[in-house]
C-alpha positions in Angstrom: -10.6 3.9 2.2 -7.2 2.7 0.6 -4.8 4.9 2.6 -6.4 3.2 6.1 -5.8 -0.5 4.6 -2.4 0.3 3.7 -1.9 2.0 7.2 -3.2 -1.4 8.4 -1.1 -3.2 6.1 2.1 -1.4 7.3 1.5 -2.0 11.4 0.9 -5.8 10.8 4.0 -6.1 8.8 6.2 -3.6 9.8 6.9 -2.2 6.4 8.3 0.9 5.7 5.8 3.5 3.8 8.2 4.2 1.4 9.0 0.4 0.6 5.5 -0.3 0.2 5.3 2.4 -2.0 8.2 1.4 -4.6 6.7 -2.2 -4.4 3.0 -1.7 -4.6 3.0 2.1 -6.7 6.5 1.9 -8.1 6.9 5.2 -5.9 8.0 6.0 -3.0 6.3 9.0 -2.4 3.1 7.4 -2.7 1.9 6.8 1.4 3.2 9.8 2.1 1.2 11.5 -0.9 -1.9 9.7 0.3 -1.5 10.8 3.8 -1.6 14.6 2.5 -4.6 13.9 0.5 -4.3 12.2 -3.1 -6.3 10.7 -4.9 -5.0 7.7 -6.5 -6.2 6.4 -10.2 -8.6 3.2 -10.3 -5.8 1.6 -11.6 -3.6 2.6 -9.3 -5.7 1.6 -6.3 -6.4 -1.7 -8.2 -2.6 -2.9 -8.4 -1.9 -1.7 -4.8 -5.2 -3.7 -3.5 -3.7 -6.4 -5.6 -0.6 -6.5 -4.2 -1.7 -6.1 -0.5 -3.3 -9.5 -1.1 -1.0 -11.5 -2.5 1.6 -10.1 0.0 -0.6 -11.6 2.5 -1.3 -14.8 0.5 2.4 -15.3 0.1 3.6 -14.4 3.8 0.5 -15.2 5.7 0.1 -11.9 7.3 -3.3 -10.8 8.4 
């Protein structure tokens, strides 16, 4: 499931939900909307996979 990877994500680098979400969703709401239960759009889940890996690439996190 995406919200439990970017959970994941968040512990190992300490990022705040909402940062995460302006960087990977270009909104800020968008953990928080996860957390209560939506669904995002392929595409959507496709960018923020995406940028979870070359987040880690780049900083050598996880």
């Amino acid at each position: 499931m995406l919200i439990r990877r970017i959970e994941k994500f968040l512990r190992q680098t300490d990022m705040a939900a909402t940062k995460f979400g302006r960087l990977a969703a270009q909104d800020p709401r968008f953990v928080l909307d996860l957390r209560n239960g939506r669904t995002p759009r392929t595409r959507t889940e496709r960018r923020v996979e995406q940028f979870i890996a070359a987040y880690q690439e780049n900083a050598h996190v996880g």
